[in-house]
mmJSON file of the N, C-alpha and C atoms, coordinates in Angstrom:
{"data_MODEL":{"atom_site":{
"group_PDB":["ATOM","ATOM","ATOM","ATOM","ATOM","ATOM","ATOM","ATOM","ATOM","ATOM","ATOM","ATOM","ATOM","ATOM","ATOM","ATOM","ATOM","ATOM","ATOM","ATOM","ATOM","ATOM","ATOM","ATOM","ATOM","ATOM","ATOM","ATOM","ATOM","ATOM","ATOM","ATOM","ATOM","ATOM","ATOM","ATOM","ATOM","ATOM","ATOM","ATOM","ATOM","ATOM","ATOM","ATOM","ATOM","ATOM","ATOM","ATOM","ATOM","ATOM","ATOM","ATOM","ATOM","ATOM","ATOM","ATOM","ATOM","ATOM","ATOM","ATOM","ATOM","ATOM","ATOM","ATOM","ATOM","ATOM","ATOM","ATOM","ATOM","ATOM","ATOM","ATOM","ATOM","ATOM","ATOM","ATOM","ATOM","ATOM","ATOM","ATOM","ATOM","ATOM","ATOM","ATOM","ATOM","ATOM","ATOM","ATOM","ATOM","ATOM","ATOM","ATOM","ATOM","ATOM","ATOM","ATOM","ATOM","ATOM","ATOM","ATOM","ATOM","ATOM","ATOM","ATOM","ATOM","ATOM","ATOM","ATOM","ATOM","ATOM","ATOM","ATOM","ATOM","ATOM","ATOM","ATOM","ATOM","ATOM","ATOM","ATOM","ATOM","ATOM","ATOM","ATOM","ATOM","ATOM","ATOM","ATOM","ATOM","ATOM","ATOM","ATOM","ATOM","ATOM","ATOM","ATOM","ATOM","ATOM","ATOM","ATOM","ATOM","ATOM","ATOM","ATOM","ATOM","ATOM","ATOM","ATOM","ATOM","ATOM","ATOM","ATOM","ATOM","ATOM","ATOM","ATOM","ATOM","ATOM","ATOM","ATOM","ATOM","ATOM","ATOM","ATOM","ATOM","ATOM","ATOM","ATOM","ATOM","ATOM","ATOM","ATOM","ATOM","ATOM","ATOM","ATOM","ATOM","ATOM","ATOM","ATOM","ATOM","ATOM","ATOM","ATOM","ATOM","ATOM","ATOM","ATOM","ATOM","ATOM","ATOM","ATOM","ATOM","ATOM","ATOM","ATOM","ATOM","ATOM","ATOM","ATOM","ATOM","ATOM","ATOM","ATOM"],
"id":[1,2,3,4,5,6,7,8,9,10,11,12,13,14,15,16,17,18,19,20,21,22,23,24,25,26,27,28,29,30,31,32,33,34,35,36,37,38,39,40,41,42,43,44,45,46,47,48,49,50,51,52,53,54,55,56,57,58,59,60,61,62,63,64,65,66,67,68,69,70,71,72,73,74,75,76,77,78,79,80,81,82,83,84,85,86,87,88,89,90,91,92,93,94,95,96,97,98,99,100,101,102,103,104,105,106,107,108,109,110,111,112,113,114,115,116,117,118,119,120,121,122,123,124,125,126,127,128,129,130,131,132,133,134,135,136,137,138,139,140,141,142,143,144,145,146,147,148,149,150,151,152,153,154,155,156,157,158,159,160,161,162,163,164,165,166,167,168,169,170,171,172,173,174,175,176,177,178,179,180,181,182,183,184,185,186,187,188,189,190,191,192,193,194,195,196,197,198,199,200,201,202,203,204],
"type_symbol":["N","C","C","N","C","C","N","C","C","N","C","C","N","C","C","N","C","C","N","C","C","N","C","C","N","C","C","N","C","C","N","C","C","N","C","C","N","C","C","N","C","C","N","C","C","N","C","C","N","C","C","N","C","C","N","C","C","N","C","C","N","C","C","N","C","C","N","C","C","N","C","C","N","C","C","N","C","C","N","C","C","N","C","C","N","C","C","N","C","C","N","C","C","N","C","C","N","C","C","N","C","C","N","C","C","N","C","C","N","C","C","N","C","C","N","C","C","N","C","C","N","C","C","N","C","C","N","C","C","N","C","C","N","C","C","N","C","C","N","C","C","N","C","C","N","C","C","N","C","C","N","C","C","N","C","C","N","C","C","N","C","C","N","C","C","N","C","C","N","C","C","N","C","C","N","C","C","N","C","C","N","C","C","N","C","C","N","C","C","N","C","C","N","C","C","N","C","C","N","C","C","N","C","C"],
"label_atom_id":["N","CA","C","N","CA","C","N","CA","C","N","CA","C","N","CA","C","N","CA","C","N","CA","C","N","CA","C","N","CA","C","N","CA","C","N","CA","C","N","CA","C","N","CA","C","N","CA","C","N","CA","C","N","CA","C","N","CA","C","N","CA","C","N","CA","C","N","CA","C","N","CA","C","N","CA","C","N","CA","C","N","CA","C","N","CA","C","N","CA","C","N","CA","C","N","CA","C","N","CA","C","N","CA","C","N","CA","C","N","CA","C","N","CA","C","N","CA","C","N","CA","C","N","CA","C","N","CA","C","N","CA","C","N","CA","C","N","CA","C","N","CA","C","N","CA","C","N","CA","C","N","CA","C","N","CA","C","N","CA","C","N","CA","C","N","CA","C","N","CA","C","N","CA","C","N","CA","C","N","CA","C","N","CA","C","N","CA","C","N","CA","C","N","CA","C","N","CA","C","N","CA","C","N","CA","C","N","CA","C","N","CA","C","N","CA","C","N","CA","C","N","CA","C","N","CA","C","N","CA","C","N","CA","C","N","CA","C"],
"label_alt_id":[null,null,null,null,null,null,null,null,null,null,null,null,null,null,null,null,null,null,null,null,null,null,null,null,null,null,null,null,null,null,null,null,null,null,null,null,null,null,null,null,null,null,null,null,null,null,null,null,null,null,null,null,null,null,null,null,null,null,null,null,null,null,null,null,null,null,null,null,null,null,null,null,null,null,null,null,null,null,null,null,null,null,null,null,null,null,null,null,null,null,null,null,null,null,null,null,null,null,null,null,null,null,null,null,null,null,null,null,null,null,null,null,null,null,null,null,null,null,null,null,null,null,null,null,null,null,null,null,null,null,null,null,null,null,null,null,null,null,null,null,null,null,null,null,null,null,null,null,null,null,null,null,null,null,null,null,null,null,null,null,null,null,null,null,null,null,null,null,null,null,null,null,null,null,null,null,null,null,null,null,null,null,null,null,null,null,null,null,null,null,null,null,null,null,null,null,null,null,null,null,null,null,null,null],
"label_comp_id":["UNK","UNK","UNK","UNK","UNK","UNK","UNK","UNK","UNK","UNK","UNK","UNK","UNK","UNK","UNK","UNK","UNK","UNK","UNK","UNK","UNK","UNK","UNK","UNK","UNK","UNK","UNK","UNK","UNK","UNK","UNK","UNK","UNK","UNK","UNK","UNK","UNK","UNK","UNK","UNK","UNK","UNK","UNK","UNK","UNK","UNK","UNK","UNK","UNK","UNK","UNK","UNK","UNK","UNK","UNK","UNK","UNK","UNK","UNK","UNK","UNK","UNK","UNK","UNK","UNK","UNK","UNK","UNK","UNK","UNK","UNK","UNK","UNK","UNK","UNK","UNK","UNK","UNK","UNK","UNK","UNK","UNK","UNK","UNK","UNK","UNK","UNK","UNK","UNK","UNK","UNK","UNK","UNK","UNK","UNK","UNK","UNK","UNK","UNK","UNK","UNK","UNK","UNK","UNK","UNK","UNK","UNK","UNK","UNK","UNK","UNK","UNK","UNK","UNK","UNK","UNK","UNK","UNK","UNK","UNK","UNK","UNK","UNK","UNK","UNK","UNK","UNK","UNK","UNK","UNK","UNK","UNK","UNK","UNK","UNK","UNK","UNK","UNK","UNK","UNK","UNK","UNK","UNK","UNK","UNK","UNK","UNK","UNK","UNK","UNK","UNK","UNK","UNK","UNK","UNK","UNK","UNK","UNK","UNK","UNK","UNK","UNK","UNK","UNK","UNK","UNK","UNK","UNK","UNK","UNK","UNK","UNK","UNK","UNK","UNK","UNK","UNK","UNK","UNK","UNK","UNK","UNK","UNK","UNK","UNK","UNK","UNK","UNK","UNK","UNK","UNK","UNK","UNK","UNK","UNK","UNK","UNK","UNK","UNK","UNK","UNK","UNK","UNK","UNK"],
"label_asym_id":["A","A","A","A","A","A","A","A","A","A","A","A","A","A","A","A","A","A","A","A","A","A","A","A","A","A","A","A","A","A","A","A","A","A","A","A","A","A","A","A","A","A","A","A","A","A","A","A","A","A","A","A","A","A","A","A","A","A","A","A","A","A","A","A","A","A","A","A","A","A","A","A","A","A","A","A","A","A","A","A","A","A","A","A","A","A","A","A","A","A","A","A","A","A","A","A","A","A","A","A","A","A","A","A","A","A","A","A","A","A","A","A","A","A","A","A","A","A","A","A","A","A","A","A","A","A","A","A","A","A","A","A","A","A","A","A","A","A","A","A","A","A","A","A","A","A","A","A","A","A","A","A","A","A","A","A","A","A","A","A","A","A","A","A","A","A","A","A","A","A","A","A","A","A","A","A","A","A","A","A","A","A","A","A","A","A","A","A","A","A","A","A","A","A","A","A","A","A","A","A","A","A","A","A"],
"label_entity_id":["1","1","1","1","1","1","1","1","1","1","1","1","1","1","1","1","1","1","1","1","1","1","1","1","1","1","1","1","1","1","1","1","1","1","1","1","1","1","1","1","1","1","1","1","1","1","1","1","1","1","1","1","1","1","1","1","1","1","1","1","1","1","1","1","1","1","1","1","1","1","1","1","1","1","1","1","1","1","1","1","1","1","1","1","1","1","1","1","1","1","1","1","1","1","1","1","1","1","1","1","1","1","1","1","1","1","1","1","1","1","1","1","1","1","1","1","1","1","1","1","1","1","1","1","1","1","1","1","1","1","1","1","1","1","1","1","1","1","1","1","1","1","1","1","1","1","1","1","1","1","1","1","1","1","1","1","1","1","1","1","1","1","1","1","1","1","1","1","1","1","1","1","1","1","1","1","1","1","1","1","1","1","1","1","1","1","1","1","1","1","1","1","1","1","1","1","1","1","1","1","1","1","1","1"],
"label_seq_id":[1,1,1,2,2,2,3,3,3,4,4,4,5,5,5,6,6,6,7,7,7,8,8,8,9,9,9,10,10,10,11,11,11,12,12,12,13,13,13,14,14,14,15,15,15,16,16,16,17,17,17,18,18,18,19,19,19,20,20,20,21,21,21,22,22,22,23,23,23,24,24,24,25,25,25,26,26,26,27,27,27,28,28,28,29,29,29,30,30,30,31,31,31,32,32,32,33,33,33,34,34,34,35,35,35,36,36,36,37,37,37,38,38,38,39,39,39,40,40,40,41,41,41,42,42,42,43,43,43,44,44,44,45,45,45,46,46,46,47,47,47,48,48,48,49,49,49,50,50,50,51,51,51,52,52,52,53,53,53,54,54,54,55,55,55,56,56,56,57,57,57,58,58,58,59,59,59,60,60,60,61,61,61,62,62,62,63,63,63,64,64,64,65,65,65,66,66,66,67,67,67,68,68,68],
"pdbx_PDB_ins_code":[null,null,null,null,null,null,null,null,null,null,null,null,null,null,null,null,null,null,null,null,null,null,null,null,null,null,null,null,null,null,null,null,null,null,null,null,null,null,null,null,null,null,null,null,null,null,null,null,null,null,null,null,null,null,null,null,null,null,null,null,null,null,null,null,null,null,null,null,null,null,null,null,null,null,null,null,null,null,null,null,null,null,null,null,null,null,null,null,null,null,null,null,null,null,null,null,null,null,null,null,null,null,null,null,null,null,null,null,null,null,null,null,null,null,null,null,null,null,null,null,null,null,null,null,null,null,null,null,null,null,null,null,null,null,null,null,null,null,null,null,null,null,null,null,null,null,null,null,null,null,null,null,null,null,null,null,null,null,null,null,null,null,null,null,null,null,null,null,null,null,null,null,null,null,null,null,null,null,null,null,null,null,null,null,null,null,null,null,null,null,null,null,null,null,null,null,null,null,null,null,null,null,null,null],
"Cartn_x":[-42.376,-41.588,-42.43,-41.274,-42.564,-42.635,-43.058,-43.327,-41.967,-41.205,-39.927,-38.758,-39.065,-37.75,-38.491,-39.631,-39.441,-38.944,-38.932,-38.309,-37.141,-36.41,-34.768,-33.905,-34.448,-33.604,-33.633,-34.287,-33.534,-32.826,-33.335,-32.555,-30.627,-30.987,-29.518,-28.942,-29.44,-29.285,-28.515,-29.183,-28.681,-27.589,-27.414,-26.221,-25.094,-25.052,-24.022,-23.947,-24.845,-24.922,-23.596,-23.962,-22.877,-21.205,-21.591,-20.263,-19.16,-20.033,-19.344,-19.326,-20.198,-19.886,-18.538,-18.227,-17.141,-15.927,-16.107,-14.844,-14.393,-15.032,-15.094,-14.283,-14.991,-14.245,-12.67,-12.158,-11.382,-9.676,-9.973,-8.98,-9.361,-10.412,-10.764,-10.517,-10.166,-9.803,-8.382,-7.765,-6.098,-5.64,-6.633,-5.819,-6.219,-6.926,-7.473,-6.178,-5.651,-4.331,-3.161,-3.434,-1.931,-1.891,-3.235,-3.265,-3.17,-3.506,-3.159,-1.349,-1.043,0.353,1.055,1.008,1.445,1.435,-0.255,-0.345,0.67,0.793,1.363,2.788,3.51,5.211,4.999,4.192,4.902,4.326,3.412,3.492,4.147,5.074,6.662,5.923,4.653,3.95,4.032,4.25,4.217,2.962,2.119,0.918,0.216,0.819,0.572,0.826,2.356,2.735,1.96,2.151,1.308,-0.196,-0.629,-2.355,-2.649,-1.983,-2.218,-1.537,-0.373,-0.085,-1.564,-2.457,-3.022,-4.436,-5.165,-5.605,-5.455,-4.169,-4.144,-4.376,-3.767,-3.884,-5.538,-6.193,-7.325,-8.564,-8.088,-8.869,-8.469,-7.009,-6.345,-7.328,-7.425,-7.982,-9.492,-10.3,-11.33,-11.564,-10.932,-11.08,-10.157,-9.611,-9.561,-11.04,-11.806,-13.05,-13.484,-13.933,-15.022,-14.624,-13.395,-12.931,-13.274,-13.292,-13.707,-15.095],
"Cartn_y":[2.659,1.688,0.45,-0.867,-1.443,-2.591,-3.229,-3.829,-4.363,-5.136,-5.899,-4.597,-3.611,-2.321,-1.725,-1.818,-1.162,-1.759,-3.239,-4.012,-4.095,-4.171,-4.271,-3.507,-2.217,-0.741,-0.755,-0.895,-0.793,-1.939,-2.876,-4.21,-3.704,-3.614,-2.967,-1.831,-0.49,0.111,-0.077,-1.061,-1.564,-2.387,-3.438,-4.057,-3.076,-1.799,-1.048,-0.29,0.285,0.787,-0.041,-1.377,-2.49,-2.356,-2.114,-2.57,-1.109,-0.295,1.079,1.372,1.109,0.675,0.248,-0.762,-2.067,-0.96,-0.508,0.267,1.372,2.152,3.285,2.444,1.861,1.089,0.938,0.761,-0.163,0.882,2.178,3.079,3.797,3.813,4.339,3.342,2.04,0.911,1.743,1.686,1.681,3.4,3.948,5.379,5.296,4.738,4.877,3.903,2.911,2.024,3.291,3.706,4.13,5.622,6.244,7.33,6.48,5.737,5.069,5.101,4.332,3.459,4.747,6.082,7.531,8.162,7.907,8.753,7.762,6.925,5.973,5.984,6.184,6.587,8.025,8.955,10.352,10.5,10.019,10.013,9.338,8.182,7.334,6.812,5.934,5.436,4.03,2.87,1.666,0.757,1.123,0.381,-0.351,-1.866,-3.256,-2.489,-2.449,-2.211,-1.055,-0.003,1.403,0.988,0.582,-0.146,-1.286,-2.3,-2.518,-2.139,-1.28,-0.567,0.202,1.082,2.161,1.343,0.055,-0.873,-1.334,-1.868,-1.976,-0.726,0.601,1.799,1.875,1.553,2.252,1.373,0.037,-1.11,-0.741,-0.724,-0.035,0.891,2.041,3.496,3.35,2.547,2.166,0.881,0.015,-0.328,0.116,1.055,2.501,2.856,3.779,4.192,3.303,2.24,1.221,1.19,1.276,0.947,2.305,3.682,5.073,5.286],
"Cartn_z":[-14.336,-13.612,-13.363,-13.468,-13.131,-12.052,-11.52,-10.217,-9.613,-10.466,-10.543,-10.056,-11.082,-10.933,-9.278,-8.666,-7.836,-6.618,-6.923,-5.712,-5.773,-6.935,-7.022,-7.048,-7.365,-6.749,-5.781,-4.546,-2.784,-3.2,-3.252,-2.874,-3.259,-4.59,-5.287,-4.85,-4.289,-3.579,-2.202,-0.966,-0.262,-0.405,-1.262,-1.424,-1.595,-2.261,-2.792,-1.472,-0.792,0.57,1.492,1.6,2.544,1.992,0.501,0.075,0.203,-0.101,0.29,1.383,2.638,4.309,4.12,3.991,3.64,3.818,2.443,1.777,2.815,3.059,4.199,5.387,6.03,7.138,7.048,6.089,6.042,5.845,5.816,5.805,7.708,8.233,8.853,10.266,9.775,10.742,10.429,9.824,9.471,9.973,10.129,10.217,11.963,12.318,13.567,14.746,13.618,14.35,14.516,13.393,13.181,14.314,14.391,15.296,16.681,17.347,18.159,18.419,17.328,17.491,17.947,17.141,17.553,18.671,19.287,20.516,21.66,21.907,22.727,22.482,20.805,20.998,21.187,20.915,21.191,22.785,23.715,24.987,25.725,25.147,25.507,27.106,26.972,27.859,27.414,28.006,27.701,27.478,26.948,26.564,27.63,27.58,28.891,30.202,30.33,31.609,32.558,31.683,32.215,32.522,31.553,31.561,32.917,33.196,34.235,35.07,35.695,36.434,37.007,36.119,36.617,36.903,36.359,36.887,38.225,38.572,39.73,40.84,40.473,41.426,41.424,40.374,40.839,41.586,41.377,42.043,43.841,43.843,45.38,45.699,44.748,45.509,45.763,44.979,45.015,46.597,46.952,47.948,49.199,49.28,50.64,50.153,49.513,49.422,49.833,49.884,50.592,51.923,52.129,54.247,54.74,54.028,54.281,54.929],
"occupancy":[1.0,1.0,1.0,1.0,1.0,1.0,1.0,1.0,1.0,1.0,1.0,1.0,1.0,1.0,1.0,1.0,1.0,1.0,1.0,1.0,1.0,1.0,1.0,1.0,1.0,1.0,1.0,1.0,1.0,1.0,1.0,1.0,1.0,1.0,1.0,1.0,1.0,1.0,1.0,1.0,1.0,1.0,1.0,1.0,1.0,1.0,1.0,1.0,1.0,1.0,1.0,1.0,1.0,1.0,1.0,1.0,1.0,1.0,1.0,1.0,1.0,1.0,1.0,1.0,1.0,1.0,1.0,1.0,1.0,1.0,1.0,1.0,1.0,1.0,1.0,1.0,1.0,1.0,1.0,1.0,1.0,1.0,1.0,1.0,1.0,1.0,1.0,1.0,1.0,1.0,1.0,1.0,1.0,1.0,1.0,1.0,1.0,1.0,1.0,1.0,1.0,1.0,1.0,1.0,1.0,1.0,1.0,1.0,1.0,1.0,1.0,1.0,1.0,1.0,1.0,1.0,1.0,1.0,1.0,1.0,1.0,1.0,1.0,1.0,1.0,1.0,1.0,1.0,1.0,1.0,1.0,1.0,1.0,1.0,1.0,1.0,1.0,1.0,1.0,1.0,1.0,1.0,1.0,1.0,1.0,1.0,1.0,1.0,1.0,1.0,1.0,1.0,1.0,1.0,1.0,1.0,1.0,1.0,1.0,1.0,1.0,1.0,1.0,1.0,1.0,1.0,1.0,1.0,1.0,1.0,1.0,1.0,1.0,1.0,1.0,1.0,1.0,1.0,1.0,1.0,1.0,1.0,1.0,1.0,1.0,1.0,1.0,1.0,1.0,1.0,1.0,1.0,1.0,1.0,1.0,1.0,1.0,1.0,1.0,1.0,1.0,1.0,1.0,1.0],
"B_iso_or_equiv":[0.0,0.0,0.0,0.0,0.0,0.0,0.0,0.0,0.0,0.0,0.0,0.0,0.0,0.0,0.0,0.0,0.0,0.0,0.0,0.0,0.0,0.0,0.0,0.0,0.0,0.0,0.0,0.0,0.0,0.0,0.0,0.0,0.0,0.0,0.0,0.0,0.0,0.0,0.0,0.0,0.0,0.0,0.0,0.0,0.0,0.0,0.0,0.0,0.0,0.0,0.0,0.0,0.0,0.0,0.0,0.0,0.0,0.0,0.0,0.0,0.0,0.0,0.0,0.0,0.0,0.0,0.0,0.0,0.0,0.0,0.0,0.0,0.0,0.0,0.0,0.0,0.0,0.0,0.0,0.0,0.0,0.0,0.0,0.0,0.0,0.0,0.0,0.0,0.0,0.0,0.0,0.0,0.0,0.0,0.0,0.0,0.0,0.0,0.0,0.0,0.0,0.0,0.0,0.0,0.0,0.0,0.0,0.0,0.0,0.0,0.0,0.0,0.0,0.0,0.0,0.0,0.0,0.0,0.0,0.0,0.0,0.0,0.0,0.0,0.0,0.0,0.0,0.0,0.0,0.0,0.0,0.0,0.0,0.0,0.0,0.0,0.0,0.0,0.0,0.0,0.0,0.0,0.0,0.0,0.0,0.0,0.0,0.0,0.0,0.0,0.0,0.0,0.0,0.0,0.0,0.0,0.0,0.0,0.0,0.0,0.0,0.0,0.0,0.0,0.0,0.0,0.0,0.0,0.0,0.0,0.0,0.0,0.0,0.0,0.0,0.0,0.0,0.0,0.0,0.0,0.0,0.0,0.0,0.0,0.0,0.0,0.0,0.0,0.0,0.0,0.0,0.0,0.0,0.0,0.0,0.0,0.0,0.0,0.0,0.0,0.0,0.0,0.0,0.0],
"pdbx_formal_charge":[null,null,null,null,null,null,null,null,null,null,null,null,null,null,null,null,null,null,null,null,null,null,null,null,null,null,null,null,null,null,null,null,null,null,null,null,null,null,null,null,null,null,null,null,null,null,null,null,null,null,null,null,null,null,null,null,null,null,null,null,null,null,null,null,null,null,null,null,null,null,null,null,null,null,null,null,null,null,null,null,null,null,null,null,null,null,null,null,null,null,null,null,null,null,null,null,null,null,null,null,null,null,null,null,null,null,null,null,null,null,null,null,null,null,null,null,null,null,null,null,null,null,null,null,null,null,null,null,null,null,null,null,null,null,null,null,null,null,null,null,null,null,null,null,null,null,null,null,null,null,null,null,null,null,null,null,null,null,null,null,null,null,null,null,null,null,null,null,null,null,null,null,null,null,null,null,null,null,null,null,null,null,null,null,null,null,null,null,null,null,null,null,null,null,null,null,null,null,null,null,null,null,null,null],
"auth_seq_id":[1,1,1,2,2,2,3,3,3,4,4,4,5,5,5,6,6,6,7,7,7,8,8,8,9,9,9,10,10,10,11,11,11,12,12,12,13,13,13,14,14,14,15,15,15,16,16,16,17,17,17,18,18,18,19,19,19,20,20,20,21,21,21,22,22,22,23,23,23,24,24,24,25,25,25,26,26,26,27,27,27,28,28,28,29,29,29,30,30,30,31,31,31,32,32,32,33,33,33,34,34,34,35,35,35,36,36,36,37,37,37,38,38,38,39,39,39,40,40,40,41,41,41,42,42,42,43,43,43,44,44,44,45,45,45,46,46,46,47,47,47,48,48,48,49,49,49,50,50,50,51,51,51,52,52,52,53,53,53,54,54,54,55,55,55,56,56,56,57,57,57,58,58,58,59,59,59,60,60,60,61,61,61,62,62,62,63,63,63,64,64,64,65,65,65,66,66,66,67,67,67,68,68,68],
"auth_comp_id":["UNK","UNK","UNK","UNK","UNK","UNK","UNK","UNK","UNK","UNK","UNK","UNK","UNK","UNK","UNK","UNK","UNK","UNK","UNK","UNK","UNK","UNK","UNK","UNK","UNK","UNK","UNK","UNK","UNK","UNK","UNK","UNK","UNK","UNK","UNK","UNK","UNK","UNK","UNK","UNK","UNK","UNK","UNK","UNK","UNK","UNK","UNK","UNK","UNK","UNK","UNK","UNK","UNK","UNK","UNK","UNK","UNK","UNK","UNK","UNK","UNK","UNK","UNK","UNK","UNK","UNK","UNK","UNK","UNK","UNK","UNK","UNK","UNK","UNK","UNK","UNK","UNK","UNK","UNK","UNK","UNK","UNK","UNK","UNK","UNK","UNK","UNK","UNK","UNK","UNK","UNK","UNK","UNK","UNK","UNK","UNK","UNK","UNK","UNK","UNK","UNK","UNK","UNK","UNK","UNK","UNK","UNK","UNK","UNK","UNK","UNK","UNK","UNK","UNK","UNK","UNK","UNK","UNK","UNK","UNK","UNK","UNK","UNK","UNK","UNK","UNK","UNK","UNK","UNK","UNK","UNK","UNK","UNK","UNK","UNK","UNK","UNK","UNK","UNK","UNK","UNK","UNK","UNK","UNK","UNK","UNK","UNK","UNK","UNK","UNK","UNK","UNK","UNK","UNK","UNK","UNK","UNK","UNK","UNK","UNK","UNK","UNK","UNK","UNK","UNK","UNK","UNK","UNK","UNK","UNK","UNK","UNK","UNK","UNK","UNK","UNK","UNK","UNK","UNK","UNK","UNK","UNK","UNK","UNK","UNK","UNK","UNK","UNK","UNK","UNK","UNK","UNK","UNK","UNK","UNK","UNK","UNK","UNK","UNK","UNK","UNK","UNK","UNK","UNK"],
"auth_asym_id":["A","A","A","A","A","A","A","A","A","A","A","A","A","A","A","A","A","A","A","A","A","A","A","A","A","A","A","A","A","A","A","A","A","A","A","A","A","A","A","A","A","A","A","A","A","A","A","A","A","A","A","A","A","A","A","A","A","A","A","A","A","A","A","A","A","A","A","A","A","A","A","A","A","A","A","A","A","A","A","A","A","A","A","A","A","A","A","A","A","A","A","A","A","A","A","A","A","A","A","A","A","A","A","A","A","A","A","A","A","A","A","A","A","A","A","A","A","A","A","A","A","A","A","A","A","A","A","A","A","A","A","A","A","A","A","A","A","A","A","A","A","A","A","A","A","A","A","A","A","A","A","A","A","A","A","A","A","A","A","A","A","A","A","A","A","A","A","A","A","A","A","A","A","A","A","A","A","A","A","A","A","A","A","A","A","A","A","A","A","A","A","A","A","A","A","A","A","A","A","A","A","A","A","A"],
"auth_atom_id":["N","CA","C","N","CA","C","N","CA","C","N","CA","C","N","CA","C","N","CA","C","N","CA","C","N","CA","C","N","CA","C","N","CA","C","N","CA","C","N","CA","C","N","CA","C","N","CA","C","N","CA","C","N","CA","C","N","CA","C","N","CA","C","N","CA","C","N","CA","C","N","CA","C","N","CA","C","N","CA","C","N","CA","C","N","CA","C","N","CA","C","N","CA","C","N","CA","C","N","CA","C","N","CA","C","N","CA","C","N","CA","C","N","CA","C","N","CA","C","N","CA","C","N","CA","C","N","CA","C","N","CA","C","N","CA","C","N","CA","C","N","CA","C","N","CA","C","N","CA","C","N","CA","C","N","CA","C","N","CA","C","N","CA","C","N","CA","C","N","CA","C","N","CA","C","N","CA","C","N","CA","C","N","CA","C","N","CA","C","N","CA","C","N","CA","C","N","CA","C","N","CA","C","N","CA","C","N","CA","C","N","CA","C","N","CA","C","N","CA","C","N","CA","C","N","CA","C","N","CA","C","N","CA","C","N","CA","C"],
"pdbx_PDB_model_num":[1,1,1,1,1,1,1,1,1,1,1,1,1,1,1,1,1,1,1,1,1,1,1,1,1,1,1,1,1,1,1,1,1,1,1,1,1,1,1,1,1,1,1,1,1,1,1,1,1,1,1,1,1,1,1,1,1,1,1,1,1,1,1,1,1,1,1,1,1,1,1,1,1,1,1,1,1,1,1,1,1,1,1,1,1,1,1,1,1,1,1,1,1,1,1,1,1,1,1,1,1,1,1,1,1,1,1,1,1,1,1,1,1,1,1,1,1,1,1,1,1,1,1,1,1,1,1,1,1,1,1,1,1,1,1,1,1,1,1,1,1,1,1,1,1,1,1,1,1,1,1,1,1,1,1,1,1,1,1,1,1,1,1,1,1,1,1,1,1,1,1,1,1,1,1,1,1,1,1,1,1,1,1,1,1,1,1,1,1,1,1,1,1,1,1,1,1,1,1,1,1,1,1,1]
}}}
């Protein structure tokens, strides 16, 4: 091997490393929405509304604990 091939196999290595990172991501972004979008219609919970609804309860319950 010689001086040149031993620097440009990581180098090339790594680039293919990122790009197959890349690829991976990119079903794993999409299945991760879609398990989302599911858990939220089959628990028939309203996303916003419920979310700061339980925001507000817990900022409430948290300052009773401080007057306690």
């Amino acid at each position: 091997m010689s001086g040149v091939s031993l620097q440009t196999d990581p180098a090339n290595a790594l680039e293919r490393n990122t790009r197959l990172t890349a690829r991976v991501r990119q079903p794993e972004k999409r299945l991760s929405e879609e398990l989302r979008t599911t858990v939220w219609t089959e628990s028939r919970l309203r996303a916003p509304a419920d979310l700061d609804q339980l925001q507000r309860r817990i900022t409430e319950l948290e300052r009773q604990l401080v007057d306690l």
